[in-house]
N, C-alpha and C positions, 0 to 999 in steps of 0.2 A: 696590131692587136690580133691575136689569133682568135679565128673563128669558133666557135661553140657547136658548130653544125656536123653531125657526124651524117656522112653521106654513107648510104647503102646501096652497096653494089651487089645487083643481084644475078651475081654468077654462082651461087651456091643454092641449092634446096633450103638453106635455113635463113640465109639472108632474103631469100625470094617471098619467105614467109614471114620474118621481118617487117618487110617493106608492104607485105598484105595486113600485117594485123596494124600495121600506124593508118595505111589507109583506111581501114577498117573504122579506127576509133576516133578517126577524123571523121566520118561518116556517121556515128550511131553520136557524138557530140552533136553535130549538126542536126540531123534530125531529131532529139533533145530538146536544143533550141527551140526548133518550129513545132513539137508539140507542145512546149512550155509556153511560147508564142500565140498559139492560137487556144490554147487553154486558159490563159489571162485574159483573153480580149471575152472568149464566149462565157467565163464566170466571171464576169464583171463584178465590185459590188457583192461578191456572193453566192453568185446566181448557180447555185447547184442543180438546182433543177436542168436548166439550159443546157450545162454541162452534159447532165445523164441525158438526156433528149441527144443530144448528138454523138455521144459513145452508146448507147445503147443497153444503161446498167441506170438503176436509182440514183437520185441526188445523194444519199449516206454514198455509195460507192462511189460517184463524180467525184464528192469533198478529200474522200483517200487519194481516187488515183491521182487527183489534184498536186495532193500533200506528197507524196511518192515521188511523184515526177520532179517537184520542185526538189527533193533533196537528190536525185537521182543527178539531175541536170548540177548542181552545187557539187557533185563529187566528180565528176567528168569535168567539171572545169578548177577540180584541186589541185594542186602542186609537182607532183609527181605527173598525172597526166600531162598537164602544159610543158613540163619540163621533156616531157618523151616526143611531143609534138610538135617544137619546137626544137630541139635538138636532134632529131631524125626526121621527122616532118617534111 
């Protein structure tokens, strides 16, 4: 079975860029995670409050950036992304 994996070799200026922007977006997925991560554990239940207390903005604003993040981190882990990730990755 042939492989799916397109390898990038980065002897070129565009493939060198390439090979920066998949790391890149492997990178800003991962930390996505870890703030989606530690924004469920510290709004427990609801806990907006807690949330603005540790960003440094109101609960109304904790409950957005909350909601933001979570569809933020759901589109970074959509289809097309994992497919680029996984195939050049």
């Amino acid at each position: 079975m042939a492989s799916a994996h397109i390898k990038i070799d980065q002897g070129t200026q565009h493939s060198a860029q390439l090979r920066k922007f998949v790391d890149d977006l492997y990178a800003v997925q991962d930390k996505a995670r870890r703030l989606k991560g530690t924004f469920d554990q510290v709004a427990l239940g609801g806990d907006w409050d807690a949330l603005g207390l540790l960003l440094g903005i109101t609960a109304a604003e904790a409950e957005t950036v909350y909601n933001l993040m979570g569809s933020v981190k759901t589109e970074l882990e959509a289809t097309f992304i994992t497919q680029v990730l996984g195939r050049l990755g």
